[in-house]
N, C-alpha and C positions, 0 to 999 in steps of 0.2 A: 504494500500500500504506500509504502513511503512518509514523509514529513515536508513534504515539498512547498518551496517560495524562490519569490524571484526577488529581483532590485532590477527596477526601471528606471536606467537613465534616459530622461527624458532629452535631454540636448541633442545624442544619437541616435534614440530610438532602437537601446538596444536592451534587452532582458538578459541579468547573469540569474543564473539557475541554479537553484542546491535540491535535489530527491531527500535527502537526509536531514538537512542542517533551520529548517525551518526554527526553532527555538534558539537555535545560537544566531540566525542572522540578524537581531537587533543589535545583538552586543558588536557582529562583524562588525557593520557599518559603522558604531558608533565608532569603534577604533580606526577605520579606515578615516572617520572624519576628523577624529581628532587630532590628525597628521596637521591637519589644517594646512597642506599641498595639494595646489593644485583643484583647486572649489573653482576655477571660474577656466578650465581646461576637460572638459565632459571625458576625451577621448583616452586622458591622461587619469583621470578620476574614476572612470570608470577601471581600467587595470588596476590601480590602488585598492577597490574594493571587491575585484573578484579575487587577487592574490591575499588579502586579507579571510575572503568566504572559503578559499581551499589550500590555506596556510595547515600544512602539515599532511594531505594530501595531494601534493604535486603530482605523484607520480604515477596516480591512483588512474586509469580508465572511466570509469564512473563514478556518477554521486553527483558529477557540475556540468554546467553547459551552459552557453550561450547562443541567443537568438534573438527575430527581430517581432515574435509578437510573443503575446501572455499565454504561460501553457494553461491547458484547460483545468485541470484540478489541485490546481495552490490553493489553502487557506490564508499564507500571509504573501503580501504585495507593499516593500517600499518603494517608494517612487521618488528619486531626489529631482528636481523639477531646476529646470533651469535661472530661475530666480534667486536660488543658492535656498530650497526648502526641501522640507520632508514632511512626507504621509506615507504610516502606516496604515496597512487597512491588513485586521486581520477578518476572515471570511468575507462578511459586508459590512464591517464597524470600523469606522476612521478611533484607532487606539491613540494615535498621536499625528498634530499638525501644527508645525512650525519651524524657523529656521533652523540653519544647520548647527548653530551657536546653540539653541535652546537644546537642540536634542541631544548635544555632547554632552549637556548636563543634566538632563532627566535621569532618574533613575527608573530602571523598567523592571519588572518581576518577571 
């Protein structure tokens, strides 16, 4: 069945993919943002946060991927939006909405 979510950079229009990682990819992102490199560079921001989503499975075959639409059955969807924001949505519930500043400092359960 999997655990499956994506991150939608919106600038590119491209979806990085984790099957497994759904519950860690809040914490991914936020570490990926907190580099605070590279936020107004999508094509550069975007490797930032998939090498953050499969840090420690480089080598692995499956479990990541990347594409240009939303797969059909994710429960969680960030979308970092080219205005330098973030929305979580997990299933159909906006969990969090706000810049990239606010979200390095949320705490998420």
């Amino acid at each position: 069945m999997g655990n499956r979510a994506q991150v939608f950079i919106e600038a590119e229009g491209v979806y990085l993919y984790t099957h497994w990682g759904a519950d860690r990819l809040v914490e991914a992102v936020r570490i990926a943002l907190e580099r605070k490199e590279r936020w107004n560079d999508p094509e550069y921001l975007a490797r930032i946060v998939f090498c953050e989503m499969v840090r420690g499975y480089e080598s692995k075959a499956e479990g990541f991927g990347i594409r240009t639409s939303e797969h059909g059955d994710i429960w969680r969807l960030i979308t970092l939006t080219e205005d330098n924001r973030v929305k979580v949505k997990d299933h159909d519930h906006i969990t969090f909405e706000g810049t990239y500043e606010e979200f390095i400092k949320q705490t998420f359960k």
